[in-house]
C-alpha positions in Angstrom: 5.4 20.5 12.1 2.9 18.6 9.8 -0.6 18.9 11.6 -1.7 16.6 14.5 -5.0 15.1 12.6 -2.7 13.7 9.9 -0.2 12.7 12.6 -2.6 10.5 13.6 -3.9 9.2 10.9 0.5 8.0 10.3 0.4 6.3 13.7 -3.2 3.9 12.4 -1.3 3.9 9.0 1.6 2.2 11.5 -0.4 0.0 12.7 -2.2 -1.4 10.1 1.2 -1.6 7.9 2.7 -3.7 11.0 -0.1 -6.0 11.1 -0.5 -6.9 7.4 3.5 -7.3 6.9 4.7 -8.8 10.4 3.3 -12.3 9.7 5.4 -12.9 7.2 8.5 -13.0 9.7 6.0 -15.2 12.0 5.3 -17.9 9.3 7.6 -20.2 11.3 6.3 -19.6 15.1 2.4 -19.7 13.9 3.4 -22.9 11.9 5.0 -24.8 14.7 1.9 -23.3 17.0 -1.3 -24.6 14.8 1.0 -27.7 13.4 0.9 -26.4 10.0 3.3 -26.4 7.6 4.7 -23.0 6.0 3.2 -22.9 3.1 0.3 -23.1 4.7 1.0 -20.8 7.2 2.2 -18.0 4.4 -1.7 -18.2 3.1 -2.8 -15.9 6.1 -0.6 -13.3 3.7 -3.1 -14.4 0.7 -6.0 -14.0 3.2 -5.6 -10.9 4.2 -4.8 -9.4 0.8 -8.5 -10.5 -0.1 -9.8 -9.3 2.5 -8.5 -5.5 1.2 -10.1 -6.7 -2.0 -13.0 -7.7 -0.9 -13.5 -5.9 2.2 -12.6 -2.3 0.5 -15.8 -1.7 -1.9 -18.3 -3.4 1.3 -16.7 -1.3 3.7 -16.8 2.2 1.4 -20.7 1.6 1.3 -21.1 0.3 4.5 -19.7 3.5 5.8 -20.9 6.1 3.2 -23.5 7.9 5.2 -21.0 8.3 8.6 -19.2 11.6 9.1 -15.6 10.3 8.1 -13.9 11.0 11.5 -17.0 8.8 12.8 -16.1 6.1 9.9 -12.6 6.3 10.9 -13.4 5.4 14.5 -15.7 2.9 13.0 -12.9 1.6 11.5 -10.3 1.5 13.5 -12.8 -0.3 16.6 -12.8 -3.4 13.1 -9.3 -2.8 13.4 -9.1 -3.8 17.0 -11.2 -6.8 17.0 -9.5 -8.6 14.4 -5.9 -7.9 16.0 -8.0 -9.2 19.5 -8.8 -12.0 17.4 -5.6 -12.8 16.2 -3.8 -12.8 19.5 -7.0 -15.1 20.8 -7.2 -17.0 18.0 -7.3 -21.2 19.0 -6.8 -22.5 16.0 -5.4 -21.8 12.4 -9.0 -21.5 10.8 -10.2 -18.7 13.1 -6.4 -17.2 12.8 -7.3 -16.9 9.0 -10.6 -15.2 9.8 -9.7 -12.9 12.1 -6.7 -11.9 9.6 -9.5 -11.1 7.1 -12.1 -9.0 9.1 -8.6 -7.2 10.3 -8.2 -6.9 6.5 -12.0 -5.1 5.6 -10.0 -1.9 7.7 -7.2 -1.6 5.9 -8.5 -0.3 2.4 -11.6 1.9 3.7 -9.0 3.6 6.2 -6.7 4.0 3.4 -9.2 5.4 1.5 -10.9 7.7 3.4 -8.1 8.6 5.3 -6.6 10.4 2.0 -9.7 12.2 1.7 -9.1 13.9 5.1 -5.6 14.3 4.7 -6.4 15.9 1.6 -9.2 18.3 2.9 -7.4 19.0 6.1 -4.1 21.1 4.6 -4.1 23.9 1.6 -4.3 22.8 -1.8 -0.6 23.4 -2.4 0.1 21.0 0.4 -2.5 18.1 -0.5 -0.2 15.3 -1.8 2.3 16.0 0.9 -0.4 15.5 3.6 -1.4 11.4 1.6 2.2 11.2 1.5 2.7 11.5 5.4 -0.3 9.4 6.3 1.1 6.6 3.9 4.5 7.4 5.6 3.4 5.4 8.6 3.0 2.4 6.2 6.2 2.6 4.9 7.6 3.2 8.0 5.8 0.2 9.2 8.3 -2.3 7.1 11.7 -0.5 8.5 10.7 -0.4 12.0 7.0 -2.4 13.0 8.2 -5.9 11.2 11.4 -6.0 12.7 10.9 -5.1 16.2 7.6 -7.3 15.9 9.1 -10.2 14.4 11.5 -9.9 16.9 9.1 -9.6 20.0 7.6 -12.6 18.5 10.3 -14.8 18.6 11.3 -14.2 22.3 8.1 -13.4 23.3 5.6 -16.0 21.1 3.5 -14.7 17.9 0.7 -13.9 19.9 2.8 -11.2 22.0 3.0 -9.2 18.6 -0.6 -8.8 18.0 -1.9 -7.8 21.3 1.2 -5.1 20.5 -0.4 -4.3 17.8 -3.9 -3.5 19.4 -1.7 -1.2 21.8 -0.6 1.2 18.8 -4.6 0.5 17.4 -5.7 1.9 20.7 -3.4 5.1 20.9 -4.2 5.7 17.1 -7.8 5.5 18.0 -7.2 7.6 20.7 -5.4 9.9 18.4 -8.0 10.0 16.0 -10.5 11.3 18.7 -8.2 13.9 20.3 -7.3 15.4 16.9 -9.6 14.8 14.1 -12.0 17.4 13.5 -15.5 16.3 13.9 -16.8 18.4 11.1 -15.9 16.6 8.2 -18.8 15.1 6.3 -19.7 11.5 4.7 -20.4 11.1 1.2 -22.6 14.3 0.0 -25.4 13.1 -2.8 -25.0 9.4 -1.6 -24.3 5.9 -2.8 -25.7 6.7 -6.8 -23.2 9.7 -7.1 -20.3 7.9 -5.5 -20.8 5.0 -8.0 -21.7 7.2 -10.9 -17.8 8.5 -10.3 -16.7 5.1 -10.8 -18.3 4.8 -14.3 -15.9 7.9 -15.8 -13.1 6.9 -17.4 -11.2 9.7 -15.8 -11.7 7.6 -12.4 -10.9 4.4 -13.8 -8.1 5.1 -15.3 -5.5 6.3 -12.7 -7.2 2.9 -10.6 -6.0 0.8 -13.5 -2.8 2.6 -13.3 -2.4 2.4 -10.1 -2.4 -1.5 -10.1 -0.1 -1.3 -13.0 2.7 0.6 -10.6 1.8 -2.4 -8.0 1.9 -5.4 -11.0 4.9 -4.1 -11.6 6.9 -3.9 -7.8 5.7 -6.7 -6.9 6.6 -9.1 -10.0 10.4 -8.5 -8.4 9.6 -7.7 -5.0 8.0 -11.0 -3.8 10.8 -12.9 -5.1 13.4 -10.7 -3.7 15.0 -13.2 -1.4 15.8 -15.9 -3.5 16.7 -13.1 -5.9 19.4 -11.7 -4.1 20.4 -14.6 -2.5 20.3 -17.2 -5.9 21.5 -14.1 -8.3 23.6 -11.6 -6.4 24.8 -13.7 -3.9 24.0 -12.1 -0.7 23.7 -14.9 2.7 19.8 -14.9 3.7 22.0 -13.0 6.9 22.7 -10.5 4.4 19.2 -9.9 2.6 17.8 -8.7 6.0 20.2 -5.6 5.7 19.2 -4.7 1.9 15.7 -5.2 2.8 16.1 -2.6 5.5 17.9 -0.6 3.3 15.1 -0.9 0.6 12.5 0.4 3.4 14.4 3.2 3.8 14.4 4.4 0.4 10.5 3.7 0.0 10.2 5.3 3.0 12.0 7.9 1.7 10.7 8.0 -2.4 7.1 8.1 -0.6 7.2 11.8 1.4 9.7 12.8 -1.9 7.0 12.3 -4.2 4.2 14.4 -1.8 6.4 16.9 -2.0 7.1 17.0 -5.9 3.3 15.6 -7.0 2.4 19.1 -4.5 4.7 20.9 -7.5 3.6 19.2 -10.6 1.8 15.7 -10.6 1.5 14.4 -13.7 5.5 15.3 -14.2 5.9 13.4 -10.8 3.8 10.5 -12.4 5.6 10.4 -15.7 9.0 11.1 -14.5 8.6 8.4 -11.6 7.6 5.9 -14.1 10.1 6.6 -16.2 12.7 6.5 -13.6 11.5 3.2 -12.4 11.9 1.5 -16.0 15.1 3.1 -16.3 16.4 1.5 -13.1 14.5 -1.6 -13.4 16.7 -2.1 -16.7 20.1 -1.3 -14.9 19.0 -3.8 -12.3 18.9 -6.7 -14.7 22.7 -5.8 -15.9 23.8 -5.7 -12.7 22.0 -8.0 -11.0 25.4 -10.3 -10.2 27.0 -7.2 -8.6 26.4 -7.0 -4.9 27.1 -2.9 -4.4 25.4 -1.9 -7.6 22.3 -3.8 -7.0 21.8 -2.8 -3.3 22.2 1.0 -4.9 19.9 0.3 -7.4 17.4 -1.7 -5.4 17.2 1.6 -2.7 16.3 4.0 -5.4 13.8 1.8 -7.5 11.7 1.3 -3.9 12.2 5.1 -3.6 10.6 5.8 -7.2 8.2 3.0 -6.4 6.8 4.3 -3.5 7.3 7.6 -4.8 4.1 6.8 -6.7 1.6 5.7 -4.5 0.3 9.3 -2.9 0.3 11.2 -6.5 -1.9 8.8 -7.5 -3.8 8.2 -4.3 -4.3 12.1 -5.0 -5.6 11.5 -8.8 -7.9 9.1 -8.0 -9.3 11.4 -5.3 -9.7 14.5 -7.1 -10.6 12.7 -10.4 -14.0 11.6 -8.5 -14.2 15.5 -7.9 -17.0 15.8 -5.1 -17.9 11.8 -4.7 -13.9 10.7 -3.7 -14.5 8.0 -0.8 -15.7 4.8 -2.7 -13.1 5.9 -5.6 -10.7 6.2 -3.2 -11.2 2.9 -1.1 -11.5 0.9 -4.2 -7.8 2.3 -5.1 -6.4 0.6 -2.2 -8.3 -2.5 -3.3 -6.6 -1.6 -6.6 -3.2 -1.7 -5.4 -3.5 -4.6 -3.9 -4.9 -6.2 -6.7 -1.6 -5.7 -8.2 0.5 -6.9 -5.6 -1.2 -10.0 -6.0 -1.5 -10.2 -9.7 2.7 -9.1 -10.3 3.3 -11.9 -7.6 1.5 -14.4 -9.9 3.1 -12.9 -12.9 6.6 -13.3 -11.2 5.4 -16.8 -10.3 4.5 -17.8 -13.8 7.7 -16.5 -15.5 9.8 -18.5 -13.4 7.6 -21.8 -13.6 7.6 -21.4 -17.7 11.9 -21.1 -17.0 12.4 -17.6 -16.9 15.6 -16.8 -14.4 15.2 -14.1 -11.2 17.4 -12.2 -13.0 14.7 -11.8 -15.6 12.0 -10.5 -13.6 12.8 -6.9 -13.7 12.7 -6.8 -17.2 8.7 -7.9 -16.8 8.3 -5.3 -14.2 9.4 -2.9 -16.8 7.2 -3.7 -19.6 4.5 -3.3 -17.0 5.7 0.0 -16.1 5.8 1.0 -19.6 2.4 0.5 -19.7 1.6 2.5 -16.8 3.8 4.9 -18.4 1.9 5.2 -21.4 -1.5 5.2 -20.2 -0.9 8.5 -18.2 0.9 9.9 -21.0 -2.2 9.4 -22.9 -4.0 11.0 -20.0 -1.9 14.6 -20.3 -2.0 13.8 -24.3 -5.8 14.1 -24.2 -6.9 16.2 -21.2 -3.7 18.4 -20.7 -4.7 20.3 -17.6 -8.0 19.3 -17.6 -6.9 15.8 -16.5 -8.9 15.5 -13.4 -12.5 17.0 -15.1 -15.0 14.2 -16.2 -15.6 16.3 -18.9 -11.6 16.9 -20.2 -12.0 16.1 -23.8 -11.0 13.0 -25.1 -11.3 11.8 -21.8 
């Protein structure tokens, strides 16, 4: 049985997954509530993406000097008030703003909740122990957006948030019960954790992280009118491959703990390769409804298959000054879920076809690809020392 501190660390990871992603199957109720249109309405996804961005490097400082069970608590109590807020929330302007001071959690938990994950199980088992705590966020899109969606249309929108700040409260809870208290803040302060973010060797797996998320979510945001425009599924029928999809990236994301645990740069290289591969077959049978659910399942497995191993990079490449590295990461990925959005967006305004959006994600892959290729190429097994040469 995986250990009860990482446990619950899964059940805040829950949380926070729920309340970033539910919203989008709320666009409608909070629309009709505030009078808004849903465009409009969709922007509370924008604003709490920037608040990761944002919020990650302010919150990693703000927190550096705190014992890291004490900053998770810390966190998590942020966590809570912006969820209160949400449910409270009297009109759209202060919905926004309580979406972003929900946000400044999400990236600094992340961050250094890998840290402890990491530091809490034997070496062997390191990416494993990422891998489960980002479990509860994958889990979060087969299981927290649908039941909260749904408890938001019988029940009203705000119904789903105070639900939320029930799971906040029992991961809180959690976090106190089973947490050790011993684990310390940032050792050598601020100047050695930002001294870590000027080595190449940090940078560059937080560049390739974005990358991996450029590339997901160039297809992935469009997905809908994807399947629905190219495949032809019924908008009835996209709700099934979607949960199907969330079952393969919940399943790629403890797969690649467990093979990242064996070997991770092969588990890096060999995910990315695997993800061009299938991003390829998905554009040549992107009219086929069968082989594109297949293919769709296993590319979210591969994706997601990515995320811990290189959570896990970024952590051990900032050696002994991890927790600012590792928050900005999470700011990193979502940088990229932003940026392949507005990539996808772009290609189809200049005339580009769904159906030709995985064939972008792929060249962005291939990047990623051949940026940690570089990495082994230079470093070999030195790839997480400042001082690897060529690094």
């Amino acid at each position: 049985m995986p250990p009860l501190p990482i446990l619950a660390l899964a059940v805040a990871s829950f949380g926070i997954g729920t309340t970033e992603f539910v919203i989008m199957g709320l666009l409608p109720e909070v629309a009709h509530s505030f009078g808004v249109t849903i465009p409009q309405a969709g922007y509370l996804v924008s604003g709490y993406a920037l608040g990761v961005v944002i919020g990650a490097p302010i919150v990693a400082i703000a927190t550096a000097g705190l014992p890291r069970k004490t900053a998770l608590l810390a966190l998590m109590a942020v966590f809570l008030i912006g969820n209160i807020g949400c449910a409270l929330a009297p009109s759209y302007g202060l919905l926004m703003a309580a979406r972003i001071v929900t946000a400044f959690a999400h990236g600094a938990f992340f961050g250094i909740g890998a840290v402890v994950a990491r530091d809490l199980v034997p070496r062997e088992k390191r990416t494993q122990a990422v891998s489960l705590m980002f479990a509860g966020l994958t889990l979060a899109n087969v299981l927290g957006v649908p039941l909260g969606t749904a408890l938001g249309q019988v029940s009203g929108w705000r119904s789903t948030f105070w639900a939320v700040v029930a799971i906040g409260i029992a991961a809180g809870l959690a976090i106190q019960t089973f947490v050790p208290s011993g684990l310390p803040g940032t050792r050598g302060g601020l100047v050695k954790e930002f001294r870590a973010l000027g080595r190449w060797p940090v940078l560059r797996p937080m560049l390739i992280s974005t990358l991996s998320s450029v590339s997901f979510f160039t297809v992935f945001t469009y997905i809908t009118p994807f399947l629905t425009g190219v495949t032809g599924f019924s908008p009835q029928g996209v709700t099934g491959v979607l949960f199907a999809a969330g079952i393969g990236l919940t399943v790629g994301n403890l797969a690649g703990g467990h093979f990242a645990d064996r070997g991770l740069m092969a588990t890096i290289i060999g995910g990315f390769i695997g993800i061009v591969a299938v991003l390829l077959i998905l554009a040549g049978v992107a009219h086929h409804a069968i082989p594109t659910v297949a293919v769709l399942v296993l590319w979210s497995g591969l994706a997601f298959a990515l995320v811990s191993p290189l959570q896990i990079w970024v952590v051990e490449a900032a050696s002994d000054a991890p927790n600012l590295a590792s928050t900005l990461n999470q700011g990193a990925f979502n940088l990229g879920n932003a940026t392949g959005a507005w990539i996808g967006g772009a290609a189809l305004t200049l005339g580009a076809g769904y159906d030709k959006l995985p064939l972008i994600a792929a060249a962005v892959s291939i990047l990623g690809l051949g940026l940690t290729v570089t990495a082994v190429s230079r470093t070999g097994r030195r790839v997480f020392s400042a001082s690897a040469p060529g690094a």
